[in-house]
C-alpha positions as CSV (number, residue, x, y, z in Angstrom):
1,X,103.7,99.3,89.1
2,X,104.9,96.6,87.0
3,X,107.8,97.9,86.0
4,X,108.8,99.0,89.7
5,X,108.1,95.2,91.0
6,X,110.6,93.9,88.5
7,X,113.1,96.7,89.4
8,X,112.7,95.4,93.0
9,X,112.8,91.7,92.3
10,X,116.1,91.8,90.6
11,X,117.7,94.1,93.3
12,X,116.4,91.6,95.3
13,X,117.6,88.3,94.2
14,X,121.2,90.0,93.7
15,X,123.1,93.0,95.4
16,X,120.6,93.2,97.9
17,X,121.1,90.0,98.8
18,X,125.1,90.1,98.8
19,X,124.9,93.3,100.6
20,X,122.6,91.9,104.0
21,X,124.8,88.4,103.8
22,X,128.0,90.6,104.7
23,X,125.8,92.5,106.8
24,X,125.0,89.5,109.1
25,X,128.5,88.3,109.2
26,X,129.4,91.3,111.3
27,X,129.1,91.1,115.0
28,X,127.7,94.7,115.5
29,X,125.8,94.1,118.9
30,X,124.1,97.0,120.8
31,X,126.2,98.7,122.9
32,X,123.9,97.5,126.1
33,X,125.6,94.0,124.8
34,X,128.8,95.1,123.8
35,X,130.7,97.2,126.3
36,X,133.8,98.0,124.4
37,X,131.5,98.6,121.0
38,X,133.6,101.4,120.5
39,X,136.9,100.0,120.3
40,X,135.5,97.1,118.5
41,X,134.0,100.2,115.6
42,X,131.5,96.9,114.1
43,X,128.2,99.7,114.2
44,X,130.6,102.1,112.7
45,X,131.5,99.3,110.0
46,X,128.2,98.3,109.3
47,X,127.2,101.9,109.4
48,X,130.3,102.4,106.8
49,X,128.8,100.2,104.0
50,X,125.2,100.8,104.6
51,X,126.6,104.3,103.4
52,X,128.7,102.9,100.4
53,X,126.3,100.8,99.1
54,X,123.6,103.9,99.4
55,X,125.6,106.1,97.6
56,X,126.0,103.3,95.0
57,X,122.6,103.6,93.8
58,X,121.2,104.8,91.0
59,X,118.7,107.2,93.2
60,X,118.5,110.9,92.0
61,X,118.5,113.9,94.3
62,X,120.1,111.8,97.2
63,X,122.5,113.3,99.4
64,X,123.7,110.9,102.1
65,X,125.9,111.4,105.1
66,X,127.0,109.2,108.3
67,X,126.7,111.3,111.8
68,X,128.8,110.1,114.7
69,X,128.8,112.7,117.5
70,X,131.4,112.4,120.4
71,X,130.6,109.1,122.2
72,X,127.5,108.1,120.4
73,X,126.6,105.7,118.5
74,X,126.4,106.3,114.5
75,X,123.5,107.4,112.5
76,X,123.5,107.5,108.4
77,X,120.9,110.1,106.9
78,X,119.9,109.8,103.4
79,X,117.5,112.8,102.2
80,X,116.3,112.2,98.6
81,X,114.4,115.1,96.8
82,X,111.5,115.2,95.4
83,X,110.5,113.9,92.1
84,X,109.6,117.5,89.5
85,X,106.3,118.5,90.3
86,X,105.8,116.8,93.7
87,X,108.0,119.3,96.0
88,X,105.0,120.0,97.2
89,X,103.5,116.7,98.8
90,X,105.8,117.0,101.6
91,X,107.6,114.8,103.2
92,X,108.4,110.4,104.0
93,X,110.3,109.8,107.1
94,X,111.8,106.1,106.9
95,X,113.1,104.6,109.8
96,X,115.5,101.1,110.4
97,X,118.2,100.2,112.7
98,X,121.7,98.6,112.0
99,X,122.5,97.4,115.9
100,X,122.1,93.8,116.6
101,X,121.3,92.0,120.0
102,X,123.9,88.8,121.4
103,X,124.9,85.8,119.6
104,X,122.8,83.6,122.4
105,X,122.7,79.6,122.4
106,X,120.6,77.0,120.6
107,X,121.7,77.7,116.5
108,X,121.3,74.3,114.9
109,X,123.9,72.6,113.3
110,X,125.4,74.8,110.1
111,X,123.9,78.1,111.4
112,X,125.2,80.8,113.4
113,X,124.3,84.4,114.1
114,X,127.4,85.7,112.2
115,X,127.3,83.1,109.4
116,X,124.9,84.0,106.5
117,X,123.1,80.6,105.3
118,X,120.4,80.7,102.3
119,X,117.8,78.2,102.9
120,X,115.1,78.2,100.6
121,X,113.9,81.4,100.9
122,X,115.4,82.1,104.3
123,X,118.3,83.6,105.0
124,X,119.7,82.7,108.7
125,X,121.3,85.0,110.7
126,X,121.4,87.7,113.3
127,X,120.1,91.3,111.7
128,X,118.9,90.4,108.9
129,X,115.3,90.5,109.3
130,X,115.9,93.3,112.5
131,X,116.4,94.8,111.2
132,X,119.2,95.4,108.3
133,X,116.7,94.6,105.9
134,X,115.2,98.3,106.1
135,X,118.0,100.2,104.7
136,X,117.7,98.0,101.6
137,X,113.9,97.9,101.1
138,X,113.9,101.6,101.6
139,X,115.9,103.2,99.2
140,X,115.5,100.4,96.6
141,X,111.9,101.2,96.3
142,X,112.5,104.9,96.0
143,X,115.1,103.8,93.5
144,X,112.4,101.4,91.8
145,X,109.7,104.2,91.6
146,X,112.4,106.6,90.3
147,X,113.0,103.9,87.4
148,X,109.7,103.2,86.7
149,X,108.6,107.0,86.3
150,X,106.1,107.0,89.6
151,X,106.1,110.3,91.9
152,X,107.4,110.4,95.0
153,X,108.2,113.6,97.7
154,X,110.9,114.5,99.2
155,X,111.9,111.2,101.6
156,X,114.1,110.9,104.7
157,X,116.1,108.1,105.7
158,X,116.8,107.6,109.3
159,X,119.5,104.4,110.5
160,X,120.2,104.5,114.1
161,X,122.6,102.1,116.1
162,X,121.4,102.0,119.2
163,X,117.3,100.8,118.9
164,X,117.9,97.2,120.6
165,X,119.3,99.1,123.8
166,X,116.4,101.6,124.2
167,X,117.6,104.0,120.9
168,X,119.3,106.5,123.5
169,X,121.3,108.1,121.0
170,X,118.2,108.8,118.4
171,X,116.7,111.9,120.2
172,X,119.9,113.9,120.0
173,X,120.1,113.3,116.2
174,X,116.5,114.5,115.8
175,X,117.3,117.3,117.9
176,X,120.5,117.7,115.9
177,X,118.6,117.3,112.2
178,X,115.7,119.0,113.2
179,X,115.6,121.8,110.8
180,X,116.7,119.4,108.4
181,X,113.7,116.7,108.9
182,X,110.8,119.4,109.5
183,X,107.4,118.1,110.3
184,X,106.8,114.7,107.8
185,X,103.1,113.7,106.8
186,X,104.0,110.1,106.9
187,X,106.1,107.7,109.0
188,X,107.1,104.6,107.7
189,X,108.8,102.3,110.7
190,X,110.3,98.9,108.5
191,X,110.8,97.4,112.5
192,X,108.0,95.7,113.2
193,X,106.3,92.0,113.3
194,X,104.0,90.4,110.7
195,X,101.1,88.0,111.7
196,X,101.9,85.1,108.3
197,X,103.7,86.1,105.1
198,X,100.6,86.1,103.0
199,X,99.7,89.7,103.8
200,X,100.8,93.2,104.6
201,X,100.6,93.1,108.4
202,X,100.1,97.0,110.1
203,X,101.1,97.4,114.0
204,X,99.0,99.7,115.6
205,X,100.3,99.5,118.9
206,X,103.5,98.4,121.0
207,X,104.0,97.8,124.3
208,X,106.2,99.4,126.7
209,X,108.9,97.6,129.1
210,X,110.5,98.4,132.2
211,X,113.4,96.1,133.3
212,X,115.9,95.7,135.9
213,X,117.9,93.3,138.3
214,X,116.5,92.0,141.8
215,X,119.0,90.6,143.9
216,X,118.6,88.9,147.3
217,X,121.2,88.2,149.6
218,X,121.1,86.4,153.0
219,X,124.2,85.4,153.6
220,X,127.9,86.9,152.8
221,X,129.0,84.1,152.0
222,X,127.8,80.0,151.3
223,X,127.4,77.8,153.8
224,X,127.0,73.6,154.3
225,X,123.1,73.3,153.6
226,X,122.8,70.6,156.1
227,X,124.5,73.0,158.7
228,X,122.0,75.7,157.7
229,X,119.0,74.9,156.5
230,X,116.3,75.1,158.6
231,X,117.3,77.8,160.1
232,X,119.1,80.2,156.9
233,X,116.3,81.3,154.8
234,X,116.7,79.9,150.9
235,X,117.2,83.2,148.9
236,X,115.5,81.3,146.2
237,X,112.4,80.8,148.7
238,X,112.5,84.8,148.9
239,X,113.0,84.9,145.3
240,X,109.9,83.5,145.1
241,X,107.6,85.4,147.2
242,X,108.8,88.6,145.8
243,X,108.2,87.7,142.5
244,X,105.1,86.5,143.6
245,X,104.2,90.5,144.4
246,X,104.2,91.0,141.3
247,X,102.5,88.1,139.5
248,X,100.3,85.1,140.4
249,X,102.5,81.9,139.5
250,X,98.9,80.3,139.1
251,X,97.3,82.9,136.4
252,X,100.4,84.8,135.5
253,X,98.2,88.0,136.2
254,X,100.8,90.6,136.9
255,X,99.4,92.2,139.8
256,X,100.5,95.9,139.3
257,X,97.5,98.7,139.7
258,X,99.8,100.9,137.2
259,X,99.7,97.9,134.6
260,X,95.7,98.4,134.5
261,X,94.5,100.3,131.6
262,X,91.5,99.8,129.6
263,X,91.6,98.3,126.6
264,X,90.1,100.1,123.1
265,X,87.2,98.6,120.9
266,X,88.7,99.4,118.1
267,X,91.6,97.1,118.8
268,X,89.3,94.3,120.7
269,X,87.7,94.1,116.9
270,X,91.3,94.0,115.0
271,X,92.2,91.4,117.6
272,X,89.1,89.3,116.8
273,X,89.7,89.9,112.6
274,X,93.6,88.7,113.4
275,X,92.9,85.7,115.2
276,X,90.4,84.7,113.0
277,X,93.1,85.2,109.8
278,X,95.8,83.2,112.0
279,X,94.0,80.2,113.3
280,X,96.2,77.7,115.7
281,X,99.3,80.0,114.3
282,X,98.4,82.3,116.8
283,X,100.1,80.1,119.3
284,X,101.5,77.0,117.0
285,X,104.1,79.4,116.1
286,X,106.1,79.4,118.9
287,X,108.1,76.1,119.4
288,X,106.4,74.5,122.8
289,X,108.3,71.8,124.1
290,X,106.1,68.7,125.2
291,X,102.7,68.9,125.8
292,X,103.4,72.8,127.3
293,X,100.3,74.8,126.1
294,X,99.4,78.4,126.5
295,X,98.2,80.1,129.9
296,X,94.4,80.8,128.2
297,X,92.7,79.4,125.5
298,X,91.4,81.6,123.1
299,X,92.8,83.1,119.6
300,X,91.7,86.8,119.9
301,X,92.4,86.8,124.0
302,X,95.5,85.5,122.8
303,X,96.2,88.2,120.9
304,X,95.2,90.8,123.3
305,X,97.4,88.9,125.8
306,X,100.5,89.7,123.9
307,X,99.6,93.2,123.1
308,X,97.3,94.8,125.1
309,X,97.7,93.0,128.8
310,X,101.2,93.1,130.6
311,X,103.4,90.0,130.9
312,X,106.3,89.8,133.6
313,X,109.4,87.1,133.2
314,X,112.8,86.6,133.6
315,X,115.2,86.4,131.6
316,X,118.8,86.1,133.3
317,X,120.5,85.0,136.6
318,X,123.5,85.0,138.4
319,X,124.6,83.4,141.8
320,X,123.1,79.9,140.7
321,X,126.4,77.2,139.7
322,X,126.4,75.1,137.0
323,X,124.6,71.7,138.2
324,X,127.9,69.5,137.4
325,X,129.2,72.0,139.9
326,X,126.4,72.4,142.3
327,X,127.9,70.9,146.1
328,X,125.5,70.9,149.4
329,X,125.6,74.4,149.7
330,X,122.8,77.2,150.5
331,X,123.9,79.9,148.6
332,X,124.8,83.4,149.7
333,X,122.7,85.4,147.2
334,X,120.8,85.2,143.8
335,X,120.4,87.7,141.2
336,X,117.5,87.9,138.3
337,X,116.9,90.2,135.4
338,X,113.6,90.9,135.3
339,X,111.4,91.7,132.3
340,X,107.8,93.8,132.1
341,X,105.9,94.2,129.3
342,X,103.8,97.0,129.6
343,X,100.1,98.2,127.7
344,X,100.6,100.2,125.3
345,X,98.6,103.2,127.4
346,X,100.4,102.3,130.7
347,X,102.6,105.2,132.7
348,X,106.1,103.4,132.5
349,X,107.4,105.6,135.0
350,X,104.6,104.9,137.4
351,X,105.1,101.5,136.3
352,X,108.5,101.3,137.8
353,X,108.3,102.9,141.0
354,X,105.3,100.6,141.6
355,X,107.6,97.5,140.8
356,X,110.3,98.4,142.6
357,X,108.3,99.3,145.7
358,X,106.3,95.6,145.8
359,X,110.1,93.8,145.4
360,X,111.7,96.0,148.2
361,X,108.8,96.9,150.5
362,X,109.0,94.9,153.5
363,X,111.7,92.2,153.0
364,X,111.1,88.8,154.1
365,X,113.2,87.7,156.7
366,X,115.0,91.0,157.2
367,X,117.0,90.1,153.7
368,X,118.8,92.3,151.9
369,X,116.7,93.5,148.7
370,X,117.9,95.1,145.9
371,X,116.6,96.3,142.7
372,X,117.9,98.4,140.4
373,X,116.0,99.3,137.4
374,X,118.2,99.4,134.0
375,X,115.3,100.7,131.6
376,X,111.8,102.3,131.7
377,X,110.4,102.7,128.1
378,X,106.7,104.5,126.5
379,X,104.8,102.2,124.4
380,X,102.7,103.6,121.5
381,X,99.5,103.5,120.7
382,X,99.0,104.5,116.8
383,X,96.4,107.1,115.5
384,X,93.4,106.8,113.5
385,X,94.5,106.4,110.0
386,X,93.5,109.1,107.5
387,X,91.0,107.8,104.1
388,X,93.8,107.8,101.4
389,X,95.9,105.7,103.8
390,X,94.0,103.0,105.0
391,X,93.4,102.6,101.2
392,X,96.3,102.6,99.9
393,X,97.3,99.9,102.6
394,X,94.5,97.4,101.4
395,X,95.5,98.5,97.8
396,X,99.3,97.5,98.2
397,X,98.6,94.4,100.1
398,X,95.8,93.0,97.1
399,X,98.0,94.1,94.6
400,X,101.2,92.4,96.1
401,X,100.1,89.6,98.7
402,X,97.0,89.0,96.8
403,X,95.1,89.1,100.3
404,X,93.6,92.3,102.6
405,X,95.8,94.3,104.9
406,X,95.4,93.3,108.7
407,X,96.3,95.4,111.9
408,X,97.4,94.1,114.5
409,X,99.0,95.4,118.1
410,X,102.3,94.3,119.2
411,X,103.8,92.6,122.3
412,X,107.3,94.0,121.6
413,X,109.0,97.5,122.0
414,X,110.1,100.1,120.1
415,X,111.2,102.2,122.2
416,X,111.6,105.5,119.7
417,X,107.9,105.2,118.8
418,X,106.1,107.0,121.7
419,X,109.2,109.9,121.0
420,X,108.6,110.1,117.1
421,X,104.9,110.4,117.9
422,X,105.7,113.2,120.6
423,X,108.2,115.0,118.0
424,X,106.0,114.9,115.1
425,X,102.3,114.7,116.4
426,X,100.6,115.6,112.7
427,X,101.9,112.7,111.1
428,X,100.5,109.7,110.0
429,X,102.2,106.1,111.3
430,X,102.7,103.1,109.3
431,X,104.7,100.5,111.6
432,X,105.2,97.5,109.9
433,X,108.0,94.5,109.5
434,X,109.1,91.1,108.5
435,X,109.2,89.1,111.8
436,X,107.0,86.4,111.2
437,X,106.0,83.3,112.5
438,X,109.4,80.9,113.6
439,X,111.7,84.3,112.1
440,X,112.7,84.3,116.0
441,X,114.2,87.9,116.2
442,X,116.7,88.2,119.3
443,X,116.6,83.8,119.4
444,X,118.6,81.3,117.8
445,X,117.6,80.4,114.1
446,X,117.2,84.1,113.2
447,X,116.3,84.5,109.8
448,X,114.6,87.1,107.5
449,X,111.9,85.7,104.9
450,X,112.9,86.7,101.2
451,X,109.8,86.5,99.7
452,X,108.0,88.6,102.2
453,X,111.0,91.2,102.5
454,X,110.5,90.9,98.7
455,X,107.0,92.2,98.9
456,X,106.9,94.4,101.8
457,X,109.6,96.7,99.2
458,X,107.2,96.9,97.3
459,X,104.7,98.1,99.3
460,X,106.9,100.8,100.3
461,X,107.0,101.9,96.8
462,X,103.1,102.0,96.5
463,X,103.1,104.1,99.8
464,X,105.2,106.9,99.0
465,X,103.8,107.2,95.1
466,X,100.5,107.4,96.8
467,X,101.5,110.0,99.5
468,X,103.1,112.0,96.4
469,X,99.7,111.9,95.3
470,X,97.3,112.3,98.0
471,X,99.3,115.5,98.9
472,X,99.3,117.2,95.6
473,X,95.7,116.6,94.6
């Protein structure tokens, strides 16, 4: 194990490194944020020397290829055979993604989401942390267990491009590599969140999302506010009671019957154990402004909130000027993007139809009400985790944090999770990330932690020697 950690450290302090800093300095944005990503070709760059550098390790029995099928996005498979005498402990499916979201607003000064700055032991910059890290920590701990002598099975690398705009593309590459990828005992998703960096953090659920745009229009074109108002409905006025459908502005209940599910024991006691580990970080990690404070008090009810209960927002609009431009007029229309978060258990489908019913059921004021929804995605709820498993979990994180393993559920959403679970329902799930607290995935100030990246590699390594073992007695 020794021997493996130092293999990892020293890839990690130098061409790993290198290799995510020019990573982060290419703008390879999700298609759903990059229209013309195809004539730009930056996820079939990036894609292009994830594959170069994989092929310029020192990894034995790797065979590695880039897909790209006909107006798709690309995906690079890396299949590494088995180490002699352990072609029978099956198989390690590893899963990252190499697409980015938008630069957004708010870097501080020196930092930008396509220029690579090492602070400490940060590096700043969008994609690092989500998630181009995973490529790296995957096959460098296969390649540190290969150096150090340790077992491993036959492991499977999976790199998608299209993850942060609902992974469309990845179910017609497993259909594509099914034969190829079989049925693996063990999943290992490097895309999730971790509570602190002091510990191996485990997700054991995610939430699921629908989204879409409302738009309310009561006029065809702006008029003098004076002239009108009075007599014009605001749209923002009927922007208001529709989203008020949909959740109390007092409680921010969301107010869907679909969004009611109930919530396990087994995770009200992990939520309990994680708020307990966490303390004030449970909400002293996000950066309030003022004296803003969270909507309940509470650290596990916190963490349930942002797991296991829905949450609605917005986040976008259209129709609304700039205030240095904003005359007397009542405006013609507005448009919002709206956001919900769904339970992990929750019907996302029956989600959706109920939300777009309650915003265009019976308009106020005879307005014109549209909605049209962009995305309806599963969230996952993980399965009981087998003896050898849970152990070797609290195993890697003593022998690398130095502190017990925590689970956890999730407020984000991997969208691919509830379809990996469908595709391979005998195996084992180990979600699990480097999105800690102030890491601000998708936000300004992006940045992966070193240290923790550092670690979590090596408890990759730890899990697949112990799955080679476990599965050959």
């Amino acid at each position: 194990m020794d021997k493996s950690a130092a293999h990892i450290h020293r890839a990690w302090q130098g061409e790993v490194r290198e290799a995510l800093a020019d990573f982060i300095r290419l703008p390879a944005k999700s298609p759903a944020f990059d229209p013309a990503w195809q004539t730009n070709a930056y996820l079939e760059e990036a894609a292009t020397r994830f594959l170069e550098w994989a092929l310029a390790q020192p990894v034995a029995g790797m065979r590695a290829e880039l897909l790209q099928s006909e107006g798709r996005t690309p995906l690079l498979f890396i299949e590494v055979a088995a180490t002699s005498g352990e072609a029978g402990a099956g198989t390690v499916l590893l899963y990252g993604h190499l697409d980015k979201q938008p630069e957004l607003f708010g870097w501080e000064t020196g930092l930008g989401p396509w220029s690579p700055v090492l602070a400490a032991d940060r590096l700043y910059g969008r994609g690092g942390g989500d998630d181009g890290y995973a490529l790296f920590s995957a096959l460098t701990a296969i390649a540190a267990l290969q150096a150090a002598g340790r077992p491993h099975g036959r492991c499977l690398l999976l790199i998608e491009a299209s993850e942060e705009s609902g992974s469309h593309d990845l179910p017609h590459y497993i259909d594509l590599l099914a034969a190829r990828i079989g049925s693996p005992e063990l999943v290992l998703c490097l895309d999730s969140w971790c509570g602190n960096y002091d510990q191996l953090w485990c997700t054991t659920s995610l939430r699921g999302l629908v989204g879409g745009t409302l738009e309310v229009e009561v006029l065809t074109e702006g008029v003098h506010s004076g002239d009108a108002g009075g007599i014009v409905p605001s749209p923002l006025r009927l922007l208001r009671q529709l989203l008020d459908r949909v959740e109390d502005a007092a409680s921010g209940e969301v107010r869907l019957e679909a969004c009611r599910v109930s919530i396990p024991p087994e995770r009200i006691a992990e939520a309990a154990t994680a708020a307990a580990a966490l303390g004030a970080t449970v909400h002293a990690r996000f950066p309030f402004a003022g004296g803003t404070r969270p909507d309940r008090q509470g650290g596990a009810e916190l963490v349930l909130n942002r797991s296991w209960r829905p949450a609605f927002t917005l986040t976008g609009a259209e129709g609304l000027p700039p205030i240095a431009d904003a005359g007397n007029v009542l405006l013609p229309r507005i448009s919002v993007k709206v956001s919900l978060r769904l339970p992990p258990t929750c019907d996302p489908l029956r989600a959706k139809v109920e939300l777009e019913q309650r915003l265009t059921e019976d308009p106020p004021c005879g307005a014109t009400i549209r909605f049209r929804a962009d995305w309806a995605a599963a969230g996952w709820h993980a399965p009981p985790l087998s003896h050898w498993l849970r152990q070797s979990l609290e195993h890697c994180s003593r022998a690398r944090f130095g502190r017990s393993v925590m689970f956890q559920g999730e407020g984000g959403t991997i969208p691919f999770m509830a379809m990996l679970a469908q595709r391979f329902p005998r195996a084992e799930f180990v979600v699990t990330g480097v999105l800690g607290p102030q890491s601000n995935a998708h936000g300004p100030n992006e940045f992966l932690h070193l240290p923790t990246a550092e670690r979590l590699t090596q408890c990759v390594a730890d899990l697949i020697a112990d799955h080679a073992l476990a599965h050959t007695g």
